[in-house]
Wavefront OBJ file of the C-alpha trace (Angstrom):
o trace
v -10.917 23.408 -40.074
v -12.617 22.004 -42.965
v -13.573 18.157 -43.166
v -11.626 16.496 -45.857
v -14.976 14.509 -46.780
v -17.740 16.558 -46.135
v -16.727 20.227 -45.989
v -18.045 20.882 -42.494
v -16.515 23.197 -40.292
v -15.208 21.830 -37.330
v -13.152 22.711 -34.054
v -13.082 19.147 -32.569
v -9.324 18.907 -32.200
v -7.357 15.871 -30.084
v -3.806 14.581 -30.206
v -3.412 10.650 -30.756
v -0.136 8.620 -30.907
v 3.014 10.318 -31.099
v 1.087 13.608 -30.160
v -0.712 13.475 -34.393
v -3.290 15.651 -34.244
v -6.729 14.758 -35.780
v -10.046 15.941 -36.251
v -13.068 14.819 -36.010
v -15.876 15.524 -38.087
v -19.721 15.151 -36.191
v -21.631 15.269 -39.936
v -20.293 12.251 -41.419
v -17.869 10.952 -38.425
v -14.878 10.942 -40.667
v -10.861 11.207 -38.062
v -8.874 12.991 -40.806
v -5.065 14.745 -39.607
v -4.158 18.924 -39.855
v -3.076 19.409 -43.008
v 0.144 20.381 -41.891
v 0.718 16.684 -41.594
v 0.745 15.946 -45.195
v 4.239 14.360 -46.596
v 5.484 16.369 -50.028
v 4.592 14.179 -52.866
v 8.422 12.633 -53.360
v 8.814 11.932 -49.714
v 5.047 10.264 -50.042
v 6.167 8.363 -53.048
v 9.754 7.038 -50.848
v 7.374 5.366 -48.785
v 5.295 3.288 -51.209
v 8.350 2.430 -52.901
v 9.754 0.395 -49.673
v 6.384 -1.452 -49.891
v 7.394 -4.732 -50.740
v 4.177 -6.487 -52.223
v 4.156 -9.276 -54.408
v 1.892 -11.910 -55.917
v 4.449 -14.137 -54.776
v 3.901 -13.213 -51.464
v 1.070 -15.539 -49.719
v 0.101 -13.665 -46.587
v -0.032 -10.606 -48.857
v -2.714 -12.514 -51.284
v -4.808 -13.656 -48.648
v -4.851 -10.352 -47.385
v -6.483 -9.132 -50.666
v -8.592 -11.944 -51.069
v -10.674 -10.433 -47.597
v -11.676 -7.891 -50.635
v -11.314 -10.247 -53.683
v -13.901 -12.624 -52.823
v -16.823 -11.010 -51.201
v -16.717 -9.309 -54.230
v -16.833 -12.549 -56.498
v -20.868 -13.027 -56.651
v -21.338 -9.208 -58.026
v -18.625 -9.905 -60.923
v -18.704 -11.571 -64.391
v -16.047 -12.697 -66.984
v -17.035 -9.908 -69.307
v -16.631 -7.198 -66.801
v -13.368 -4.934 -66.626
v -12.308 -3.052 -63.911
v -9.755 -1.126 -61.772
v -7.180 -1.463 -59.197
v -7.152 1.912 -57.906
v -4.764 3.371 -56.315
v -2.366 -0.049 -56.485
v 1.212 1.220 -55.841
v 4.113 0.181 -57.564
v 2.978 -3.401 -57.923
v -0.535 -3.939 -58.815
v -0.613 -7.213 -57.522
v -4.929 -7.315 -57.615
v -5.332 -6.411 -60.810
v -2.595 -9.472 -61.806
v -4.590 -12.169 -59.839
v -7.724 -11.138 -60.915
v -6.286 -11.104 -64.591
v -4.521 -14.447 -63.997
v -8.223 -15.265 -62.869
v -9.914 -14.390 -65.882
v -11.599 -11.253 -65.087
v -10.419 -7.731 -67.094
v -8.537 -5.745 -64.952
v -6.520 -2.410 -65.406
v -4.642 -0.934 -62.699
v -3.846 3.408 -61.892
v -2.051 4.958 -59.105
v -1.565 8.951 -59.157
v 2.666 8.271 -58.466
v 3.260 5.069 -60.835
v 0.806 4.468 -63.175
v -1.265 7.856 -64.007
v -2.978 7.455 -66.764
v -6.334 6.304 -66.368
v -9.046 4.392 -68.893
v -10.688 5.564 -71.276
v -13.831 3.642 -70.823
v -16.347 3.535 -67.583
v -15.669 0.465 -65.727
v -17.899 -2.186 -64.193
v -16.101 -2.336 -60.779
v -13.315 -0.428 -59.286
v -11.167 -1.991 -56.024
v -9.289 0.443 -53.510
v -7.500 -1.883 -51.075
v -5.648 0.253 -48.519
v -5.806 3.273 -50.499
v -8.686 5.307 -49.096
v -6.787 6.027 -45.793
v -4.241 7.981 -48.323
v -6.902 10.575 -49.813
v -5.875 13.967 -49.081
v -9.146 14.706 -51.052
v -11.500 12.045 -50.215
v -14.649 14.119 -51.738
v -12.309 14.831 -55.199
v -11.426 10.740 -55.163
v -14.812 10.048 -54.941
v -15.916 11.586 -57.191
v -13.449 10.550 -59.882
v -14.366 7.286 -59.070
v -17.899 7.338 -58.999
v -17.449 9.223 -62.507
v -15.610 5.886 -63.768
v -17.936 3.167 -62.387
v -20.782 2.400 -64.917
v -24.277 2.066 -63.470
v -24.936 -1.008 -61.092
v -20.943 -0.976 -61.039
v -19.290 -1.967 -57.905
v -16.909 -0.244 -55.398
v -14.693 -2.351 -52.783
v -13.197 -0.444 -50.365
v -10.251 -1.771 -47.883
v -9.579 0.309 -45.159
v -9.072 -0.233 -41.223
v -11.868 1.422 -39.757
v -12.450 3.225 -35.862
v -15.105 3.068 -33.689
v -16.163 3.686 -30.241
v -14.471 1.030 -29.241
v -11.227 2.352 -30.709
v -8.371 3.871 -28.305
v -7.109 6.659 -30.997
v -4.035 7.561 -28.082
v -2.752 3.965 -29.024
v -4.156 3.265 -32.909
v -1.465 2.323 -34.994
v -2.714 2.981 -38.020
v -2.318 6.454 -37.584
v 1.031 6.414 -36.837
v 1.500 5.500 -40.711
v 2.883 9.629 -41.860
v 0.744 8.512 -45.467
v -2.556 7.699 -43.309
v -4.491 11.210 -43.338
v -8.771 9.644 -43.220
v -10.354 7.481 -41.232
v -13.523 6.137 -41.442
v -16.351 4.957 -39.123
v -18.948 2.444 -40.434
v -21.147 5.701 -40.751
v -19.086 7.540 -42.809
v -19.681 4.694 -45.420
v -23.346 5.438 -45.255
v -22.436 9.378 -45.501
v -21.073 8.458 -48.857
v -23.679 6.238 -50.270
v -26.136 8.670 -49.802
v -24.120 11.630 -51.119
v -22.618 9.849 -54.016
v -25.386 7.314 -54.824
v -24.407 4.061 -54.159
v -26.120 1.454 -52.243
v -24.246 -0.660 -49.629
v -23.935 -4.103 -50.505
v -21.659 -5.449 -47.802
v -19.668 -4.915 -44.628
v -17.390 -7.240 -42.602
v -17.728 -5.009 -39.893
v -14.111 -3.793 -40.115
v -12.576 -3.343 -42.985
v -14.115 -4.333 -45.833
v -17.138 -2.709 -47.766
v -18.756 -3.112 -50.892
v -20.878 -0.084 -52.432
v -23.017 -0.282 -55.770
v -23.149 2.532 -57.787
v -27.461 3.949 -58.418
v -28.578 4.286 -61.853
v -29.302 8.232 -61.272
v -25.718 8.850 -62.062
l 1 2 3 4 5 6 7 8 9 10 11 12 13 14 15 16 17 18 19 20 21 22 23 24 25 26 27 28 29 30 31 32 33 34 35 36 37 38 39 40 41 42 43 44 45 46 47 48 49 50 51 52 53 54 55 56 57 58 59 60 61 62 63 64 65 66 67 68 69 70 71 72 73 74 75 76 77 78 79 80 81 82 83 84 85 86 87 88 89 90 91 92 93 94 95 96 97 98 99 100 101 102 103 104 105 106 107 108 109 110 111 112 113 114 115 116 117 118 119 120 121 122 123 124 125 126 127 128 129 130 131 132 133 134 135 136 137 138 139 140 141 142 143 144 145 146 147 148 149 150 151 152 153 154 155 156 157 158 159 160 161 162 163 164 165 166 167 168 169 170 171 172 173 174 175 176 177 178 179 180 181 182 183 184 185 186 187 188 189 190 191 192 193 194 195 196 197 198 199 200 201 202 203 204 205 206 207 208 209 210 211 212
């Protein structure tokens, strides 16, 4: 079995809740599921439509706001940016627009097309835990983000600490990576970004190098 992330081979195989089985990669520490786990696209799709965000919601916006403002002091009013993978509602990109800071919004099932222009920061609030690809993702968005742009990532992360028998977050059928603190400096060092901040959980802000 290949890592999802990294490409390394490996055998590490253990069942967690509900008998799921993961993997566990030892190069960049990245849980991912067997492949055989993987909804089809319209049943994936089902789910995100019974999501029921809104920027009506309160306990939804001060859930993104854990991303929205540590990212604040690296942002400007004439930046534009993305809300990346932001499901049928992209409720970021409409506060920080209501806010006064440009921002467009793609998702691969409801809003596909992407923009034409590089952008100067890109959020992904619960939407790296969904990458069947992680390494293809990453790439596209590293291709997007101009130089010194910035990268906030929201996603629940393991550690040692973590009892993967009892996790609920993998129970989730559309939750297929999971990342350890490490895995986040895996990818700043194989896609060039320097890491700006971490909450220590689930929050993490990369900057993109200027080599790329």
């Amino acid at each position: 079995m290949n890592c999802r992330l990294c490409g390394s081979e490996t055998n590490k195989s253990f069942a967690a809740i509900d008998g799921i089985t993961l993997y566990k990669c030892d190069n960049c520490l990245l849980i991912f599921k067997a492949y055989d786990l993987e909804l089809k696209p319209d049943s994936e799709k089902n789910r995100y439509l019974q999501h029921n965000n809104s920027e009506e919601d309160q306990a939804y916006l001060r859930h993104l706001n854990k991303a929205i403002q540590p990212t604040l002091p690296f942002l400007s009013s004439d930046m534009e940016g993305l809300d990346f993978g932001c499901g049928p509602n992209p409720v970021l990109a409409k506060v920080l627009t209501k806010s006064g800071y440009a921002c467009s919004f793609y998702d691969p099932f409801f809003f596909p097309d992407l923009p034409d222009e590089r952008q100067d920061f890109v959020f992904a609030t619960e939407t790296f835990e969904h990458f069947s690809n992680p390494a293809k993702e990453l790439q596209l968005i590293t291709a997007l983000l101009r130089p010194h742009g910035t990268l906030t990532i929201m996603t629940n992360r393991w550690d040692e600490n973590t009892d993967l028998g009892k996790w609920w977050y993998v129970r989730d059928p559309t939750h297929l990576v999971f990342y350890h603190k490490e895995t986040f400096r895996f990818i700043s060092e194989k896609y060039d970004y320097s890491l700006e901040y971490d909450d220590g959980s689930k929050i993490v802000i990369l900057r993109k190098l200027v080599c790329r």
